[in-house]
C-alpha positions in Angstrom: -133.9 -14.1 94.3 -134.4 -11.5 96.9 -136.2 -14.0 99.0 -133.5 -15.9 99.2 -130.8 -13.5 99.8 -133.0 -13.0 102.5 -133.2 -15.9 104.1 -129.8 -17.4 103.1 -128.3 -14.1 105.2 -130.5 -15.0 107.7 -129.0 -18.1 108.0 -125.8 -17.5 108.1 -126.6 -14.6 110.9 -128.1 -17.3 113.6 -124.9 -19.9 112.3 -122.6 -17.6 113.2 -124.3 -16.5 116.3 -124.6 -20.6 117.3 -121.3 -20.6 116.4 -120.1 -17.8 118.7 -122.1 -19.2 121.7 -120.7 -23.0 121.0 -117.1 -21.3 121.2 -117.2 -19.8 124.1 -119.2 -22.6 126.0 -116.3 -24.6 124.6 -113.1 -22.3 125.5 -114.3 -21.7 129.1 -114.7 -26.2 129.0 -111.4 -26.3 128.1 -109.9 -23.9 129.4 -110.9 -25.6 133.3 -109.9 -29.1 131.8 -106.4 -27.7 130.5 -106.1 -26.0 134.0 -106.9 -29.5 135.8 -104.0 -31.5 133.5 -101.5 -29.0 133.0 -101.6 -26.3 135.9 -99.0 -28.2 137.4 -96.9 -28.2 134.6 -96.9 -24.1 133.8 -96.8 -20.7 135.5 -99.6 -18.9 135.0 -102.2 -18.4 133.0 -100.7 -17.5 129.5 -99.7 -21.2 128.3 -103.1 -22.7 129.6 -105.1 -20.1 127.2 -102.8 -21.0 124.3 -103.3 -24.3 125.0 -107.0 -23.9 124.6 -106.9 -21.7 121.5 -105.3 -24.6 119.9 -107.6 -27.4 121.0 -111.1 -25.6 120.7 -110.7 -25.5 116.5 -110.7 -29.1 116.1 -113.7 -29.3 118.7 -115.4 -26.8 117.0 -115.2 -28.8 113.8 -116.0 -31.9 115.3 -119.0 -30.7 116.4 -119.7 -28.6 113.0 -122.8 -30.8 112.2 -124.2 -30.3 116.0 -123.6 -26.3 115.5 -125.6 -26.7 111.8 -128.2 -28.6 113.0 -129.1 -26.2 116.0 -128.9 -23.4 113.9 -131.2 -24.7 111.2 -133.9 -25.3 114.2 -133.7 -21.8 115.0 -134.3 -20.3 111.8 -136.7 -22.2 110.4 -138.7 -21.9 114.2 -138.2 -18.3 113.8 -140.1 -17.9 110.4 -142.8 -20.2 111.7 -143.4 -18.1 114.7 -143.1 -15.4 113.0 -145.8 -16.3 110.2 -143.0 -15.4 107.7 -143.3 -18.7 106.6 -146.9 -18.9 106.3 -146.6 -15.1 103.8 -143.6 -17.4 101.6 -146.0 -19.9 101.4 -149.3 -17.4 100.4 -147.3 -16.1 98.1 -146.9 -19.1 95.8 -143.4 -20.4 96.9 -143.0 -23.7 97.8 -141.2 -25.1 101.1 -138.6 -26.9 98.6 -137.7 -24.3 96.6 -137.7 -21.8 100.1 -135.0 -24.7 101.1 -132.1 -24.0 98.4 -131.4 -20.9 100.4 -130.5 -22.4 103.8 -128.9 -25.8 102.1 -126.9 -23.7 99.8 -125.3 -22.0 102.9 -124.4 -25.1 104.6 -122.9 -26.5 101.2 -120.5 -23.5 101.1 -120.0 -23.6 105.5 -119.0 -27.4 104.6 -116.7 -26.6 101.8 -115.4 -23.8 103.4 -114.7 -25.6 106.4 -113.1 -28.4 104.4 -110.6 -26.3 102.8 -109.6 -23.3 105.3 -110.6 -24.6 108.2 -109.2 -28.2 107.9 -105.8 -27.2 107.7 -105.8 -24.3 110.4 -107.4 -27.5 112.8 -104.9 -29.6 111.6 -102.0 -26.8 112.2 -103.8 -26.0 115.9 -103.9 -29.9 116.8 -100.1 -30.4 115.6 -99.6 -27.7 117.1 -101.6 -28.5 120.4 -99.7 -32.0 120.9 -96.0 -30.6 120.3 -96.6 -28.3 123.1 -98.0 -31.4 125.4 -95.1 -33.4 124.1 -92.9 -30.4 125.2 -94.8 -29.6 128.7 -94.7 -34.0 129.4 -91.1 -34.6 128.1 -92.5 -37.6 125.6 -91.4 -39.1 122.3 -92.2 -37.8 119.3 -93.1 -39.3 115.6 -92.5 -37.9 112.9 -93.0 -39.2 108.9 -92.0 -36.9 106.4 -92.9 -37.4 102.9 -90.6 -38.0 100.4 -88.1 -39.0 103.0 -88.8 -42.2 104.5 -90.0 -42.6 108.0 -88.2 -40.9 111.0 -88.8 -41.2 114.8 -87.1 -40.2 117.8 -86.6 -41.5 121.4 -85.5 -40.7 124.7 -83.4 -43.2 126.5 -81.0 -43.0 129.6 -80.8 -39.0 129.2 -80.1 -38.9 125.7 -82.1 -38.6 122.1 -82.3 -41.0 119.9 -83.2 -39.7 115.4 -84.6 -42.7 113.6 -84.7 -42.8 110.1 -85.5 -45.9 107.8 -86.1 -46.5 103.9 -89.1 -48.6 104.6 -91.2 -49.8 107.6 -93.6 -52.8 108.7 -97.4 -52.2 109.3 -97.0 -51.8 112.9 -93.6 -49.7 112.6 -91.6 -52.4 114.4 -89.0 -53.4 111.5 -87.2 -51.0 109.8 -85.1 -51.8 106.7 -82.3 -49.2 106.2 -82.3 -47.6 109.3 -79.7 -44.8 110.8 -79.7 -43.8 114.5 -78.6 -40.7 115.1 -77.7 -40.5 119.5 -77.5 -37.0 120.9 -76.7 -36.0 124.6 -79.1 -34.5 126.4 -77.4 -30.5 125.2 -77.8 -31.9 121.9 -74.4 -33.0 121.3 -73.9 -35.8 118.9 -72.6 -38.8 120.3 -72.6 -41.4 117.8 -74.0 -42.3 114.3 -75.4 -46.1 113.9 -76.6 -47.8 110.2 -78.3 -51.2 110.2 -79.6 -53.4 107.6 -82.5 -54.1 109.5 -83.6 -53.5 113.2 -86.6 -54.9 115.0 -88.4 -53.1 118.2 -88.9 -55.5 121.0 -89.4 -54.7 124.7 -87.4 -51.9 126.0 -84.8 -51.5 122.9 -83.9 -51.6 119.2 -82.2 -55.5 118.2 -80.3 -53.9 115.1 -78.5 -56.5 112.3 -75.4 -55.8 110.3 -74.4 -52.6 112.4 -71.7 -50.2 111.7 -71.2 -47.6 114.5 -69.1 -44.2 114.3 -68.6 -42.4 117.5 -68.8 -39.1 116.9 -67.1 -37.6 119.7 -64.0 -39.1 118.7 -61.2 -37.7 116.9 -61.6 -40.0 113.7 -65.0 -41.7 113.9 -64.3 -43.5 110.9 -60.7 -45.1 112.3 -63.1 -45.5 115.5 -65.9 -47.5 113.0 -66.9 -50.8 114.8 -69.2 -53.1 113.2 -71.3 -55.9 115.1 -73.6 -58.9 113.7 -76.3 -58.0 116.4 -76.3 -54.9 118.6 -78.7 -53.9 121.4 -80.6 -49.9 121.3 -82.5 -49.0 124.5 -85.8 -47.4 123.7 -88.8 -46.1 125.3 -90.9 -46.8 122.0 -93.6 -49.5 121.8 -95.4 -50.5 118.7 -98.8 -48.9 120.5 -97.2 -45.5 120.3 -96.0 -46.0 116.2 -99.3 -47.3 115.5 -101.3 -44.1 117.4 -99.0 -41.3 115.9 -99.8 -42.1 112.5 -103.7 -42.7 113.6 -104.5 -39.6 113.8 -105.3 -38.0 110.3 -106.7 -35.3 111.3 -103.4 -33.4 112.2 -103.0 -33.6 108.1 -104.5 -31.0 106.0 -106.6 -32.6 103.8 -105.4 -31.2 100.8 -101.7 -33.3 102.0 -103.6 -36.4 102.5 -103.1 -37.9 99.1 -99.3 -37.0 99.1 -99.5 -38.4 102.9 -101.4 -41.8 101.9 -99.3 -42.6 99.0 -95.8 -41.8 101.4 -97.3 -44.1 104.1 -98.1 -46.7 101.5 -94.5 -46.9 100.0 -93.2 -46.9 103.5 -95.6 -50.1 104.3 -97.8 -48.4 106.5 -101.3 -49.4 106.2 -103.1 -46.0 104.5 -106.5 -47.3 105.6 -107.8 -45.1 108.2 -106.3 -41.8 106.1 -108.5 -42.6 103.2 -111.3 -43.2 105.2 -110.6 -39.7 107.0 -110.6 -37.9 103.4 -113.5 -39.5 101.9 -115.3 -38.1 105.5 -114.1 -35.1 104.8 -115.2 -34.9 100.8 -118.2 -35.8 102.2 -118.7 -33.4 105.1 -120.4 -30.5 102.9 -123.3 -33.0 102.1 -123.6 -34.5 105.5 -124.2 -30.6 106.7 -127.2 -30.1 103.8 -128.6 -33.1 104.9 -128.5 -31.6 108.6 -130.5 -28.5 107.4 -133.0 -31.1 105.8 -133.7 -32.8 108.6 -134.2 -29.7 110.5 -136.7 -28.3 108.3 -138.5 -31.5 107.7 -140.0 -31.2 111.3 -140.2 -27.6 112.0 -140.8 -26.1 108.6 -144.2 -26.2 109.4 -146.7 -23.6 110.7 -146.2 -24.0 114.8 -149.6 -24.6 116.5 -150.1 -25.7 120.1 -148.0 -27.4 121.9 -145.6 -29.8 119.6 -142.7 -27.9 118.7 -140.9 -28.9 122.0 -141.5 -32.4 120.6 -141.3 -31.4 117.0 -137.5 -30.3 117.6 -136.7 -33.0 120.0 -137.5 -35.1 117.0 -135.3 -33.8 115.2 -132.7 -33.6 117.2 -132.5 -37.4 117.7 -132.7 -37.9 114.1 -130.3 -35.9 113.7 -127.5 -37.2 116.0 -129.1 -41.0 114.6 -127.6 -40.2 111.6 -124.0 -38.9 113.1 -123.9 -42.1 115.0 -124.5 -44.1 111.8 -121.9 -41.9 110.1 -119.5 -42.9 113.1 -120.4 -46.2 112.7 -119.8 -46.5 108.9 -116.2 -44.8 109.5 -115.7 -47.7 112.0 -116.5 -49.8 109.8 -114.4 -48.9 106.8 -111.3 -48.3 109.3 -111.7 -52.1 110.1 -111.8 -53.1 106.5 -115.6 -54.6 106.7 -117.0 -51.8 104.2 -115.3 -49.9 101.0 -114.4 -45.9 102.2 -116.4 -44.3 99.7 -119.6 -46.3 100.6 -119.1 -45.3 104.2 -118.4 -41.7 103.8 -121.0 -40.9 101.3 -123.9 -43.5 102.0 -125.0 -41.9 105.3 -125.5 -38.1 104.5 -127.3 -39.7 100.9 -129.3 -41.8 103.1 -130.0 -38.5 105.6 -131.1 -36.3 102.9 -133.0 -39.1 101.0 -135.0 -39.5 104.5 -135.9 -35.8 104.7 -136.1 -34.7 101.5 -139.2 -38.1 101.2 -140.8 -36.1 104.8 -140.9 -33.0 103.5 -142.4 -34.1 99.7 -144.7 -36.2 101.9 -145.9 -33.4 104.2 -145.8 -31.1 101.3 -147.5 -32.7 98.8 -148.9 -35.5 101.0 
């Protein structure tokens, strides 16, 4: 037990260190590519370093396999070389059981980072892209559960609320739909409801409209009504489509509520479940990181091979993140069930390097 206390802290010690060095590598990164898009846009400093504090969690997280992989190669290079291994080894312990140490810590780094920090990357990112929206002047989307689904425009100087009841695939046709105009100092100018309206190039075609101006002494003596009417708009159905593709501005513990809103709203849930199946699956992925790792450097280091040894596993490594990208293609596109292609690859992973090492150990 003391053994692995030991090593576990270890562990943890060089994680957060790798950690530390990938953040700041990352912040300086971003900090120059924030500069470059948005220096123009800001005075001074300030806002470009709070625009990197938002966007360097969700890099850090992307690249949370990357940062446990590099880690585990230190560690386990570090008791080689320093014949710590070879005294675990002498004193009756085998490499597997040394293991549950190190794959125990990346089990709890992936849970953790599933459940704290998950939602603080999908507050930064949220977070990150209202302040573009703001610093660009573009449209946002919005869908609030329990609520329908609301957007909102900008069209000859004034903003346009969108709520509907329900809502095609592609976010095109709306069935119940209210249009809420403002001026541009947020004045309301007019209140539209439609049975239906359709998005086509460059406005809104609403059916069975009833319009109340709002800036009239009696909008409802001032009611009109019209078959057909005519809404500019700067929306396309590209832009629906891609604000509701990014589920990782959701926390994951939202994303059931989220799926089942989009569902009843007819939006396709697809590439949400795939997301949180990923992220179920994340903890797993990151043992089977820290197996791969030790399957080609557990070892006692002689000559020259480590350089290869690790380079080894580095490509086996990021192999098995590209397969993982690759299955989450795949299920996003329908061609494989989510659950196989979240959990299949880190299985597969830790299948491969736990069948190494019992090979290597055992031979």
């Amino acid at each position: 037990m003391i053994l692995h206390r030991y090593i576990a802290r270890r562990f943890a010690i060089v994680l957060a260190s790798v950690w530390a060095v990938f953040f700041a590598l990352l912040g300086l990164v971003d900090l120059i590519e924030q500069a470059r898009r948005y220096g123009a846009d800001t005075d001074g400093i300030g806002p470009l370093l709070g625009l990197t504090l938002l966007s360097v969690p969700a890099e850090l997280y992307r690249i949370l396999p990357l940062i446990v992989i590099v880690a585990a190669l230190a560690l386990f290079l570090g008791l080689a070389r320093s014949s710590e291994m070879v005294v675990i080894r002498a004193s009756g312990r085998s490499a597997l059981r040394m293991l549950t140490a190190p794959v125990a810590v990346a089990l709890l780094v992936g849970l953790a980072g599933v459940a704290v920090m998950n939602p603080i990357v999908a507050a930064t990112s949220s977070a990150f892209e209202a302040r573009v929206d703001d610093l660009r002047g573009r449209d946002r989307i919005l869908a609030l559960p329990g609520s329908g689904v609301w957007l909102r425009q900008g069209a000859d100087g004034a903003q346009t609320v969108i709520h509907a009841d329900r809502t095609s695939l592609d976010g095109t046709d709306l069935t119940g739909a209210t249009f809420h105009v403002f001026a541009a100092d947020g004045t309301p100018l007019r209140r539209i409801e439609a049975a239906s309206a359709t998005l086509g190039p460059g406005a809104w075609t609403l059916r069975d409209a009833r319009t109340w101006p709002l800036d009239a002494p009696n909008p409802e003596a001032s009611a009109t009504t019209a078959a057909r009417l005519e809404v500019p708009s700067t929306l396309t159905a590209e832009r629906i489509r891609d604000s509701f593709g990014a589920p990782s501005a959701i926390p994951v513990w939202e994303l059931p509520a989220f799926i089942a809103q989009l569902r009843a709203a007819g939006f396709t849930a697809r590439r949400h479940v795939v997301h949180l199946q990923m992220e179920l699956a994340a903890p797993l992925f990151l043992a089977a990181m820290v197996l791969i790792a030790a399957a080609f450097t557990l070892r006692h280091q002689r000559g020259g091979n480590t350089g290869l040894l690790v380079l080894l596993a580095v490509l086996v490594s990021f192999g098995a993140y590209f397969i993982r990208n690759f299955a989450r293609i795949l299920a996003e596109t329908g061609q494989v069930p989510p659950i196989l292609a979240a959990w299949a690859p880190p299985v597969a992973a830790a299948c491969l390097a736990l069948g190494l090492l019992l090979h290597l150990e055992d031979g």
